[in-house]
Backbone as a chain_set.jsonl record, in Angstrom:
{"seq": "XXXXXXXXXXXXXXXXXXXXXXXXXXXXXXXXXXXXXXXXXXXXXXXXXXXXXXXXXXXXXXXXXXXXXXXXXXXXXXXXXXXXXXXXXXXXXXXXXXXXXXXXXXXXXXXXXXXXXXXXXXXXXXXXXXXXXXXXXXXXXXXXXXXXXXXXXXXXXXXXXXXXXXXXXXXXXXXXXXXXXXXXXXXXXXXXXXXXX", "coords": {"N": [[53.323, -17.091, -106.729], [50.31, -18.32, -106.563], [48.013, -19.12, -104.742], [46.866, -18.049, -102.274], [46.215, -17.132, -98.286], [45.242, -16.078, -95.076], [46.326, -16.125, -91.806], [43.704, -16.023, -88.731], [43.247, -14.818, -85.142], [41.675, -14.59, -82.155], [42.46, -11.58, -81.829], [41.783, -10.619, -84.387], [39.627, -9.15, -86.684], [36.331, -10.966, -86.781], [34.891, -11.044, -89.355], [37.04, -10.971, -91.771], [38.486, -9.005, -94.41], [38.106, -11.669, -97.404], [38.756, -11.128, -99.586], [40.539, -12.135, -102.547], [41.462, -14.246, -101.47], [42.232, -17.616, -100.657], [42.308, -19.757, -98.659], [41.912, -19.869, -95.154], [43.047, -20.054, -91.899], [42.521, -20.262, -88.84], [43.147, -19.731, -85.208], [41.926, -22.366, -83.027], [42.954, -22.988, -80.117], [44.703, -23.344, -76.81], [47.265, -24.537, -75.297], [45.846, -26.402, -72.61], [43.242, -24.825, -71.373], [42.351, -22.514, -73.304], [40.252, -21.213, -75.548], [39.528, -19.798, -78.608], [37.893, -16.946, -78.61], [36.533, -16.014, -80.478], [36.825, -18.303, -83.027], [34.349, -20.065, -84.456], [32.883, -17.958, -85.39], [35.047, -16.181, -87.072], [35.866, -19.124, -88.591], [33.143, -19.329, -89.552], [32.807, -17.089, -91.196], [34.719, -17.612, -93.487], [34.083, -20.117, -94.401], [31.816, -19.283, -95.592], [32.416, -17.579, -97.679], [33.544, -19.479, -99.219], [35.994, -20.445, -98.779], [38.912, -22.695, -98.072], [39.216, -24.096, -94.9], [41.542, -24.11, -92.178], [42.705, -25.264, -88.937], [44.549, -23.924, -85.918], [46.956, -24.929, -83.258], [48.289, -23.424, -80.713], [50.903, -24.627, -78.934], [51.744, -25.092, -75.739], [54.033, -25.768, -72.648], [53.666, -28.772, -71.321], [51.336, -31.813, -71.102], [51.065, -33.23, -73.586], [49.582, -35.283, -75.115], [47.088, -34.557, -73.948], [47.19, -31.969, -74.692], [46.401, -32.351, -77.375], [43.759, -33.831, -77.408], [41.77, -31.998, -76.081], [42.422, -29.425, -77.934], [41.404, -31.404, -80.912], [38.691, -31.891, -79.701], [37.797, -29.341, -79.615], [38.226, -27.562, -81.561], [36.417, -26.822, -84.473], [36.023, -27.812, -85.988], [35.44, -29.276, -89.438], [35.526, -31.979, -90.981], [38.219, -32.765, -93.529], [39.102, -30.744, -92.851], [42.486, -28.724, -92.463], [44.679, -29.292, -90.017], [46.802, -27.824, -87.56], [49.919, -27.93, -85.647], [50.959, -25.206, -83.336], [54.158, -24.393, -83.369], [55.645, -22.483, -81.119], [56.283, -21.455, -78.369], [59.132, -21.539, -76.342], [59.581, -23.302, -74.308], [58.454, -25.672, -75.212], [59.936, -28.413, -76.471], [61.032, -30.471, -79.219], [60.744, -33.602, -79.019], [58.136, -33.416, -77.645], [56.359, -31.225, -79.156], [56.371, -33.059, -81.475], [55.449, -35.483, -80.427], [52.894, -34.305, -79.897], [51.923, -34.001, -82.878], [51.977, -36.746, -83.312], [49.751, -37.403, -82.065], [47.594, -35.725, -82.386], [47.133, -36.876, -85.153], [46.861, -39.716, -84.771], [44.021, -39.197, -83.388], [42.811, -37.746, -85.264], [43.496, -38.124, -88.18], [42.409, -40.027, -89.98], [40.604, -38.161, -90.957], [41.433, -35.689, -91.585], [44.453, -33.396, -92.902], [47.496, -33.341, -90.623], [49.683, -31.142, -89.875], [52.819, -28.844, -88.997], [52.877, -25.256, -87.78], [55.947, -23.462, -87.567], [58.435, -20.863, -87.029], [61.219, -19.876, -88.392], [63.504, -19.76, -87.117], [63.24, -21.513, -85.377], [62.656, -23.852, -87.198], [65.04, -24.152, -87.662], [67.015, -24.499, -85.866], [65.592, -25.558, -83.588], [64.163, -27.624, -84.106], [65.28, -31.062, -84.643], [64.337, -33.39, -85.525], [62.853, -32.817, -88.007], [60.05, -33.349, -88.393], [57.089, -32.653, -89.739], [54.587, -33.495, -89.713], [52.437, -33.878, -92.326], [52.13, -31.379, -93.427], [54.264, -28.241, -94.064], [54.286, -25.794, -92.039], [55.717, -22.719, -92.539], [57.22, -19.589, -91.172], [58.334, -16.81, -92.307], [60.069, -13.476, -92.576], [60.118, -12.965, -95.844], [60.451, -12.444, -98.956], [57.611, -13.638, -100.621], [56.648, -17.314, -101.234], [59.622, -17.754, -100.887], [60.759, -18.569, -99.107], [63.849, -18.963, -96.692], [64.815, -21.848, -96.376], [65.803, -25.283, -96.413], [63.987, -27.164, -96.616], [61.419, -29.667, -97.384], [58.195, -27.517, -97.888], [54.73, -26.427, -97.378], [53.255, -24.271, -96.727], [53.545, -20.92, -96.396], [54.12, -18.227, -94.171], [54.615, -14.598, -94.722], [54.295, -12.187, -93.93], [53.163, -10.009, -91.359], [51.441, -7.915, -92.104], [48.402, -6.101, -93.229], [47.406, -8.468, -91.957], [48.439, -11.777, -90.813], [50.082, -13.402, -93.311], [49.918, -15.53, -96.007], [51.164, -17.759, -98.414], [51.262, -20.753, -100.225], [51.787, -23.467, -101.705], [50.607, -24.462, -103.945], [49.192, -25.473, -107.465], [46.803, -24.348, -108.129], [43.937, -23.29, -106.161], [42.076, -25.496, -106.113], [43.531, -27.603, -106.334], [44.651, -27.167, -103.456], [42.329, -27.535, -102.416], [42.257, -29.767, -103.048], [44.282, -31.753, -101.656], [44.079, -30.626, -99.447], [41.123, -32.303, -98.514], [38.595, -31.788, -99.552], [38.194, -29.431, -98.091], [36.369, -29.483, -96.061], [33.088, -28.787, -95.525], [30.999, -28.101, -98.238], [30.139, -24.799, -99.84], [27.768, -24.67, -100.642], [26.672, -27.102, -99.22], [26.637, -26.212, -96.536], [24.746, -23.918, -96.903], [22.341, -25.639, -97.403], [22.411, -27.303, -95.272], [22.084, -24.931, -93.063], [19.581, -24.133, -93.818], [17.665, -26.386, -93.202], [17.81, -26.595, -90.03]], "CA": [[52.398, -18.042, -106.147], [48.803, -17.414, -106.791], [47.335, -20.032, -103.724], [46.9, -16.903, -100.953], [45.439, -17.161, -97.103], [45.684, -15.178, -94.257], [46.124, -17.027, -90.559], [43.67, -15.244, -87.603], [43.489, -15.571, -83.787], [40.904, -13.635, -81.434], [42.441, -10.037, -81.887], [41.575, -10.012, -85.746], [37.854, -9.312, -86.668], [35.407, -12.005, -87.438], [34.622, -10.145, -90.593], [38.487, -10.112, -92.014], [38.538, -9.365, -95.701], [38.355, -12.785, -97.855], [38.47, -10.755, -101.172], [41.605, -12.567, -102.998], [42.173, -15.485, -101.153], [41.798, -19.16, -100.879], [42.451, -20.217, -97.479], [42.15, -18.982, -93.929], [43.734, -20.892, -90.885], [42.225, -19.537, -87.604], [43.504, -20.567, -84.149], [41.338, -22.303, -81.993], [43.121, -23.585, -79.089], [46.16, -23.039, -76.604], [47.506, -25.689, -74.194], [44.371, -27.225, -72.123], [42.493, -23.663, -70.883], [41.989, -21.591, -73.883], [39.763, -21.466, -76.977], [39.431, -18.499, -79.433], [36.074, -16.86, -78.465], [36.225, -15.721, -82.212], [36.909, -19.125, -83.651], [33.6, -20.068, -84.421], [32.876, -17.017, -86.161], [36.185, -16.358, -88.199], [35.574, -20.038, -89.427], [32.129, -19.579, -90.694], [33.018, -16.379, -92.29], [35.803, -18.175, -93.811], [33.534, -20.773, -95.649], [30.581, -18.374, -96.263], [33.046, -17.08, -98.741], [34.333, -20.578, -100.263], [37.872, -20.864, -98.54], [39.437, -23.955, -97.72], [39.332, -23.561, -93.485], [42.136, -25.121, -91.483], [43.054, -24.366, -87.449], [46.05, -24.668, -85.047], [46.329, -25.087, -81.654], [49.477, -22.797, -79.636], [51.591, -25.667, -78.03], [52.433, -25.018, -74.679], [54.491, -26.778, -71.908], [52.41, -29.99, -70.331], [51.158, -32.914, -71.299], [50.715, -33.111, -75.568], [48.202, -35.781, -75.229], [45.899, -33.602, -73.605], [46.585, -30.976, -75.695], [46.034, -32.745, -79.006], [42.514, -33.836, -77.025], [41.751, -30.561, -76.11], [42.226, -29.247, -79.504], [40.202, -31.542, -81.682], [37.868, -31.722, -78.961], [37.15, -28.14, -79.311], [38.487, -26.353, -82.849], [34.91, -26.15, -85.195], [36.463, -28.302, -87.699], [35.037, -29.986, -90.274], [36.474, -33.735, -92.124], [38.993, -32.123, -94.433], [39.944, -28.816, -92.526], [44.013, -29.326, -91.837], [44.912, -28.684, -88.279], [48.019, -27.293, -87.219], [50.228, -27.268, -84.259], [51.597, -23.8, -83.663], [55.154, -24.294, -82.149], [56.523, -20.942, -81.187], [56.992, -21.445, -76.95], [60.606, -22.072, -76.299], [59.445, -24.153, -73.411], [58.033, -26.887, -75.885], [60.67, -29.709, -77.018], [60.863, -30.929, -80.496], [60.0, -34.2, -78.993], [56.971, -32.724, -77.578], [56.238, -31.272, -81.023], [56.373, -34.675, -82.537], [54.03, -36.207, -79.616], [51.47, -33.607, -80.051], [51.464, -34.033, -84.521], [51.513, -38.09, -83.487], [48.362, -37.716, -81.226], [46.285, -35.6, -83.58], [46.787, -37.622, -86.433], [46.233, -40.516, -84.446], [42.985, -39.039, -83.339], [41.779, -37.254, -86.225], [44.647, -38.527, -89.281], [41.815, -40.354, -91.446], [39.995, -37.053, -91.754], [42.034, -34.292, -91.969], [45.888, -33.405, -92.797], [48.035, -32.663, -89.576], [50.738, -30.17, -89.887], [53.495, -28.347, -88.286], [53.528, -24.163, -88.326], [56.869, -22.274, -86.645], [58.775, -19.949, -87.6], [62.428, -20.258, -89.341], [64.719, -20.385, -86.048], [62.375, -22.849, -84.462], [62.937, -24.711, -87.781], [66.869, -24.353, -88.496], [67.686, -24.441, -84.531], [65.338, -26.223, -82.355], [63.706, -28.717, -84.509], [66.231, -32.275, -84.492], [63.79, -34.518, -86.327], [62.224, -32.714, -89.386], [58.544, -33.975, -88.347], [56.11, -31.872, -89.333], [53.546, -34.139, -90.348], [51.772, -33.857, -93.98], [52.193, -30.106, -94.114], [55.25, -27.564, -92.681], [54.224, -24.041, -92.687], [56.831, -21.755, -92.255], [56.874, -18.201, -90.543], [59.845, -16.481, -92.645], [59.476, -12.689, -93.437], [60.926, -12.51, -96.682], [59.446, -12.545, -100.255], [56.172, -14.424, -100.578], [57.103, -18.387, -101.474], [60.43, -17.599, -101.043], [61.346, -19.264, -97.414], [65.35, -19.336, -95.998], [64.826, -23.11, -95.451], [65.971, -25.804, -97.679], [62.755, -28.549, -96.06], [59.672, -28.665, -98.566], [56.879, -26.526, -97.17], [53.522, -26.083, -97.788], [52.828, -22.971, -96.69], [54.686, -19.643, -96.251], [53.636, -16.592, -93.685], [55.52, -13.72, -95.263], [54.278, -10.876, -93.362], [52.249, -10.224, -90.488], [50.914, -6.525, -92.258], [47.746, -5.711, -91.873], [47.069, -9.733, -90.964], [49.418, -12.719, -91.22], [49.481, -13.157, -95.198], [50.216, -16.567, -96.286], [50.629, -18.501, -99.803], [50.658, -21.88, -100.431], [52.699, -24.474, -103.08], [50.275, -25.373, -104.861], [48.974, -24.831, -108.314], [45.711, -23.302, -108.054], [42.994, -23.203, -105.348], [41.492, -26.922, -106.91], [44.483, -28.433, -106.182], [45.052, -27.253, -102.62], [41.057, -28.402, -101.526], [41.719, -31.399, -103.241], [44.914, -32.15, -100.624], [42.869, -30.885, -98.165], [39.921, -33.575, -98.489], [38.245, -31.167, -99.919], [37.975, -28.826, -97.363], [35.626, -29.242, -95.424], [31.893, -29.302, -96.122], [31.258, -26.579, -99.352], [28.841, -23.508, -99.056], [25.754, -24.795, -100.656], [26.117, -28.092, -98.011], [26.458, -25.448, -95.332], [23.906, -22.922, -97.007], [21.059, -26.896, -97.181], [22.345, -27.572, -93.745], [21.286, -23.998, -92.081], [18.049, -23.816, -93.916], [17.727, -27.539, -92.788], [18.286, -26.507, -88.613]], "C": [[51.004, -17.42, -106.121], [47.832, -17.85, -105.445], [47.723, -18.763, -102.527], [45.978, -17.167, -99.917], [46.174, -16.152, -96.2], [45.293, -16.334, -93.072], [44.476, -15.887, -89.408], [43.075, -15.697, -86.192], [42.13, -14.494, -83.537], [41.488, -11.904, -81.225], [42.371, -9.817, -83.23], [40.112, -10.161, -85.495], [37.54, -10.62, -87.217], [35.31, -11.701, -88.779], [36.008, -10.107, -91.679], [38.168, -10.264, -93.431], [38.715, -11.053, -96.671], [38.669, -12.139, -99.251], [40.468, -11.33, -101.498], [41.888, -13.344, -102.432], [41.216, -16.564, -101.14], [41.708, -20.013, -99.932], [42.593, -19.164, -96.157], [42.09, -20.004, -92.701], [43.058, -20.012, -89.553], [42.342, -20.387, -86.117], [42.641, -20.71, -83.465], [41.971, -22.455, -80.238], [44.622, -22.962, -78.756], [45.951, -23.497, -75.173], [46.31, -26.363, -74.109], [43.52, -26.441, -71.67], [41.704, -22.77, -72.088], [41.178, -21.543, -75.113], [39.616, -20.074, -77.202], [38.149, -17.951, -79.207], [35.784, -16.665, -79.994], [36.507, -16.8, -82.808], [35.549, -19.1, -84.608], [33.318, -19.434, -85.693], [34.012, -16.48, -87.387], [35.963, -17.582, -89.24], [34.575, -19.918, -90.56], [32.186, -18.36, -91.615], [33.742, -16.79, -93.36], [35.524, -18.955, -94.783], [32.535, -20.174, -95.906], [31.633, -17.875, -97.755], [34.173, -17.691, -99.763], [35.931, -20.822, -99.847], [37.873, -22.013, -97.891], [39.866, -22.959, -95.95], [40.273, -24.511, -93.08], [42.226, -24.233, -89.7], [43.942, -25.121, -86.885], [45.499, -24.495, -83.49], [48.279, -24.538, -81.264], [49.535, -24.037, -78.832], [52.281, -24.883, -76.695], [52.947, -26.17, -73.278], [53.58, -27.927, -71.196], [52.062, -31.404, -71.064], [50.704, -32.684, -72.746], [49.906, -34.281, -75.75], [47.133, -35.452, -74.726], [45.829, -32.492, -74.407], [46.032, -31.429, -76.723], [43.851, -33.13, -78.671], [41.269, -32.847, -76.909], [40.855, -29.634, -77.421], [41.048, -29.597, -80.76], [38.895, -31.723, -81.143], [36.676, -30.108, -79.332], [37.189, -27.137, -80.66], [36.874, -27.175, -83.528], [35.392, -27.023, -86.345], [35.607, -29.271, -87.828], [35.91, -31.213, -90.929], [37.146, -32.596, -93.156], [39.442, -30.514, -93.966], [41.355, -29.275, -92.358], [43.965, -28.695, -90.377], [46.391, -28.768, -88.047], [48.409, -27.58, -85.952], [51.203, -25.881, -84.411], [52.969, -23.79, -82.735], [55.897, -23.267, -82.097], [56.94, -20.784, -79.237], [58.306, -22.26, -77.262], [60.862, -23.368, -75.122], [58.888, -25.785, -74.316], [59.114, -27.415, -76.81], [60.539, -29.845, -78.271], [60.385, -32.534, -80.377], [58.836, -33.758, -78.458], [56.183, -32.308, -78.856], [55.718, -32.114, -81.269], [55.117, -35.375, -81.743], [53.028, -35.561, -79.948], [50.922, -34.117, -81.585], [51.095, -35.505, -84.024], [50.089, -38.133, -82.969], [47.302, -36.863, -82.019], [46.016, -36.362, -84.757], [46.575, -38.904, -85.971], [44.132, -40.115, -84.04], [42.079, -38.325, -84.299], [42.469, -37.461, -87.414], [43.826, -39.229, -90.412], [40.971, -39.378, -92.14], [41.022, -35.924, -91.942], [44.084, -34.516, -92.262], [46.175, -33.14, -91.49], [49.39, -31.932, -90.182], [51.407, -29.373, -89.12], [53.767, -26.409, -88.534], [54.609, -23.588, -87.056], [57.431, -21.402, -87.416], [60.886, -20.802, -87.953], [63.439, -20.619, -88.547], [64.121, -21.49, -85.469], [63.375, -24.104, -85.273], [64.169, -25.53, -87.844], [67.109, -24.438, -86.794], [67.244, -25.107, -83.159], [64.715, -27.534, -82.538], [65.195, -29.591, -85.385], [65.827, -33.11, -85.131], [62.75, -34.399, -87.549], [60.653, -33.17, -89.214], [57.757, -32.873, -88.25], [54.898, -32.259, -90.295], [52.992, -33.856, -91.839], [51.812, -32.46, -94.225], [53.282, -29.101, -93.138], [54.85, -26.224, -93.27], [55.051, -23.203, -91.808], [56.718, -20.296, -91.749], [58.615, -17.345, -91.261], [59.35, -14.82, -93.337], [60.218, -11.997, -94.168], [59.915, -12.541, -97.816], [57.939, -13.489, -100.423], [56.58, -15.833, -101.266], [58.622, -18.221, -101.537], [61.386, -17.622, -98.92], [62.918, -19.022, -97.31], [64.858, -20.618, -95.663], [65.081, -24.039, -96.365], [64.814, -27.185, -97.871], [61.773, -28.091, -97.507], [58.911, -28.307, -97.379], [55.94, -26.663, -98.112], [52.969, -24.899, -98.084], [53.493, -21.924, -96.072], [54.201, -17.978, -95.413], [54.756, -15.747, -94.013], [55.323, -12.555, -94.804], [52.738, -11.126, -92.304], [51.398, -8.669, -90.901], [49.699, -6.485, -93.311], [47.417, -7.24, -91.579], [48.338, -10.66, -91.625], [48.942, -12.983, -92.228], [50.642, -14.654, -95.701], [50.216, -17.093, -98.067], [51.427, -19.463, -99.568], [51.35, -22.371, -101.558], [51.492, -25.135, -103.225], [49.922, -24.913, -106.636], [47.609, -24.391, -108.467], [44.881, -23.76, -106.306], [42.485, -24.461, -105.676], [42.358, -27.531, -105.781], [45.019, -28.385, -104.462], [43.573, -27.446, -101.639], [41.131, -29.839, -101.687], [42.912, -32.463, -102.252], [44.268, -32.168, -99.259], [42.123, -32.222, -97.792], [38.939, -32.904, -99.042], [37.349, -30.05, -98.962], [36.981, -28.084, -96.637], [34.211, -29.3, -95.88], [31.878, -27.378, -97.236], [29.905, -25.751, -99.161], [27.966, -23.895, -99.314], [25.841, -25.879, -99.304], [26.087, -26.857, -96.96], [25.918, -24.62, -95.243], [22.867, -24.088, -96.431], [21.0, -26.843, -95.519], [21.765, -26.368, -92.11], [19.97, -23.588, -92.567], [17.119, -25.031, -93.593], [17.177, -27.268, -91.012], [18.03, -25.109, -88.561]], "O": [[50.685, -16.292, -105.744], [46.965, -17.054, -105.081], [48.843, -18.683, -102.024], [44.851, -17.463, -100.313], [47.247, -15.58, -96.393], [44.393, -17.169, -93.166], [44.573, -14.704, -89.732], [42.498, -16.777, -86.073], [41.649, -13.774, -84.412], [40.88, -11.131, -80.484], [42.896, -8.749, -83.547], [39.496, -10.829, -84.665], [38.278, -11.273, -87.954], [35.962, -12.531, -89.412], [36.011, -9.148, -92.451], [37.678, -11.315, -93.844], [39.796, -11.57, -96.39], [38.848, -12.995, -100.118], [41.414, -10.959, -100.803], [43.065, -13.558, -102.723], [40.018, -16.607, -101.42], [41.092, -21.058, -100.143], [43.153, -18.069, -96.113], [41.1, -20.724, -92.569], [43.368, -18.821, -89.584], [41.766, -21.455, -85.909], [42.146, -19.692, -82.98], [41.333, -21.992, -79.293], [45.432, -22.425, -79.512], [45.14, -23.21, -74.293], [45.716, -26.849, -75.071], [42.554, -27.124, -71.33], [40.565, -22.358, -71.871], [41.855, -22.118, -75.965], [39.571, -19.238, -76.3], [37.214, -18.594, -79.685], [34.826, -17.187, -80.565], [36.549, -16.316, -83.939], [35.52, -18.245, -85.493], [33.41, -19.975, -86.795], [33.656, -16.442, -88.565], [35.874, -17.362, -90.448], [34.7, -20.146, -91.763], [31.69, -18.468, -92.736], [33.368, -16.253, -94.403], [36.143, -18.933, -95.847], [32.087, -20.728, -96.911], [31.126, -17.998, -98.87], [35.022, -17.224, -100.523], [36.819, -21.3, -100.553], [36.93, -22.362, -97.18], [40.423, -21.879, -95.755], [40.104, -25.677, -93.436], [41.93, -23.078, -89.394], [44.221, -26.311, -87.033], [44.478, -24.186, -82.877], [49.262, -25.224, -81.542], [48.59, -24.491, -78.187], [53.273, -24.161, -76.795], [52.317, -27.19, -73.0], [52.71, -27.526, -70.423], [53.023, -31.919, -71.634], [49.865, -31.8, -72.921], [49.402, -34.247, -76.873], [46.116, -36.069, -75.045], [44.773, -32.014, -74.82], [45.006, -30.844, -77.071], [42.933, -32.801, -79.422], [40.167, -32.898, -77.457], [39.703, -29.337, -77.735], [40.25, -28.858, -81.338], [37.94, -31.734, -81.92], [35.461, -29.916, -79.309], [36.429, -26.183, -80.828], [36.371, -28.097, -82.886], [35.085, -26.829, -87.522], [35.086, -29.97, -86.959], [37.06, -31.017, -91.32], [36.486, -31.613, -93.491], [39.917, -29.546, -94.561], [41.396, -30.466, -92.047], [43.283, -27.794, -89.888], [47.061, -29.753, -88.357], [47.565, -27.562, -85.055], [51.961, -25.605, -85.341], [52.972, -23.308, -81.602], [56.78, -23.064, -82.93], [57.846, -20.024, -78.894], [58.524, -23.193, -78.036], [61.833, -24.116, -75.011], [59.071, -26.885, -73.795], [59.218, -26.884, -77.916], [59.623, -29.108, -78.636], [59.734, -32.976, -81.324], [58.173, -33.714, -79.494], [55.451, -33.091, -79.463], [54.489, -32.108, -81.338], [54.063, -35.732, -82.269], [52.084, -36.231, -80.365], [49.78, -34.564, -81.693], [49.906, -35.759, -84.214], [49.296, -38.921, -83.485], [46.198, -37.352, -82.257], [44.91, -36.49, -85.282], [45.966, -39.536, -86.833], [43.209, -40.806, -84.472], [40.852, -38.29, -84.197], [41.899, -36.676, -88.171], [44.225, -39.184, -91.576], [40.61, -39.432, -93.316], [40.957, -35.426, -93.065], [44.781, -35.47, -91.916], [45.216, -32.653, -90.891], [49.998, -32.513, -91.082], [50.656, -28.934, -88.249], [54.663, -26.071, -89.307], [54.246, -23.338, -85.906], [56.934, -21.148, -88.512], [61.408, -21.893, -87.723], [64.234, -21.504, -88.863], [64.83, -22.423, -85.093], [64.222, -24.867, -84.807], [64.412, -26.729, -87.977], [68.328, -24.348, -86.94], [67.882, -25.253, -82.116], [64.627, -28.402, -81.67], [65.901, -29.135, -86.285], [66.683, -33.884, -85.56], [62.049, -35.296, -88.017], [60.104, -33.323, -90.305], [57.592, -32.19, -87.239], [54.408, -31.649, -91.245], [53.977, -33.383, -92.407], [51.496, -32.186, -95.383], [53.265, -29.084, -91.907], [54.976, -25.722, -94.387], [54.996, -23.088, -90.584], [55.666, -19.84, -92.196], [59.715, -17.386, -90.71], [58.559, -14.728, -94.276], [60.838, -10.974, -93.877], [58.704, -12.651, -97.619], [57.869, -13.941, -99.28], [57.068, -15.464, -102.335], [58.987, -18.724, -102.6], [62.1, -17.009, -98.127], [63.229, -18.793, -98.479], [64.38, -20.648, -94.529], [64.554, -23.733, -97.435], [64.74, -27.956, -98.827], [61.521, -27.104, -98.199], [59.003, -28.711, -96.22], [56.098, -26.926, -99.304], [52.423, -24.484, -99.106], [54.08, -22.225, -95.032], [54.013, -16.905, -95.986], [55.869, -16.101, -93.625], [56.119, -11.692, -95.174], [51.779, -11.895, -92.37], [50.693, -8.23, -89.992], [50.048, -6.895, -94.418], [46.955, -7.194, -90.439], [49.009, -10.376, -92.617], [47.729, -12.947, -92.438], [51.872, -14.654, -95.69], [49.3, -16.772, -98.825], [52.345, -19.276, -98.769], [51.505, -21.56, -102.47], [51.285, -26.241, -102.725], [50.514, -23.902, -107.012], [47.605, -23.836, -109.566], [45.422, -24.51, -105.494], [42.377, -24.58, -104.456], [42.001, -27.859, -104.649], [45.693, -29.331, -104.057], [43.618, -27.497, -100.41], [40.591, -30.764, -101.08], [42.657, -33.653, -102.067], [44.016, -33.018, -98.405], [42.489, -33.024, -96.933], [37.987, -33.684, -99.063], [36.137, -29.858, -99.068], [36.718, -26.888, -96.515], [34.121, -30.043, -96.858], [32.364, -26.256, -97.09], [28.911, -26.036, -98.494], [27.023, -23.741, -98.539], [25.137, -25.582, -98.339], [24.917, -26.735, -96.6], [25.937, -24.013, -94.173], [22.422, -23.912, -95.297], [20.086, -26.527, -94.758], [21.369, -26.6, -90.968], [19.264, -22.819, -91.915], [15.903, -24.852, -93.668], [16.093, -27.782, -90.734], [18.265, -24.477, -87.531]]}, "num_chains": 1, "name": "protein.A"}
């Protein structure tokens, strides 16, 4: 698989290597309290250097129409970033889950993909209804596109060494902005727009 990203949260640098990849996912949000102070920053490094940007939001126990509010309320995204939910608390339901993907893509579903990332027991053991909206990214650490899961996926974290290291079904970098929406606004609009402001 040649389509490579790395995920990162507020304990990776702003700065994280982009050299060889194509995408970078950075979490903004978790429950209704928390935003990434490094969002922000991770992001715009992220398209300073032409990658397709998406962000998740850590599901935790409570109300999933406030989180999903929350969330696009507050992640840095752009029309065409994907947005994730990150289900990895054991306290969050698989209907829960499902409410949270329905309420972002109700509130943000004509711009962007919504998608589901957990990891492989979540998948095979706690998830009952297969919903993981327009994209399932998987947490499995085995070979690189090479999941334990028999669902299609999108996207594949295969190691968390030195950052979570992701690739991607698609066939090139083209092809996975042009699912996107084309992810997001591209560097010259966002070089015009800061010599603009």
């Amino acid at each position: 698989m040649t389509v490579k990203g790395v995920d990162v949260a507020s304990y990776q640098s702003s700065s994280f290597s982009t050299k060889g990849l194509d995408f970078a996912f950075v979490k903004a949000t978790e429950g209704t309290s928390y935003i990434n102070p490094r969002m922000r920053e991770q992001a715009s490094h992220a398209r300073e250097a032409g990658l397709v940007v998406g962000f998740y939001h850590f599901l935790r126990p409570g109300g999933m129409k406030a989180q999903a509010k929350y969330f696009v309320e507050k992640a840095a995204e752009h029309a065409g970033d994907p947005l994730f939910a990150d289900w990895e608390d054991a306290g969050v339901s698989c209907a829960s889950k499902d409410a949270f993907l329905a309420e972002v893509r109700r509130l943000r579903g004509a711009d962007h993909r919504v998608g589901l990332y957990c990891n492989r027991d979540f998948w095979l053991n706690r998830d009952t209804t297969s919903e993981a909206g327009d994209a399932l990214w998987i947490a499995d650490y085995v070979s690189a596109g090479k999941p334990r899961i028999k669902a299609a996926w999108k996207f594949h974290q295969y190691t968390d060494t030195p950052l979570d290291t992701n690739v991607a079904r698609f066939a090139d970098a083209a092809a996975l902005r042009q699912w996107a929406g084309g992810g997001g606004a591209s560097v010259a609009a966002l070089a015009d727009e800061a010599s603009q402001g």
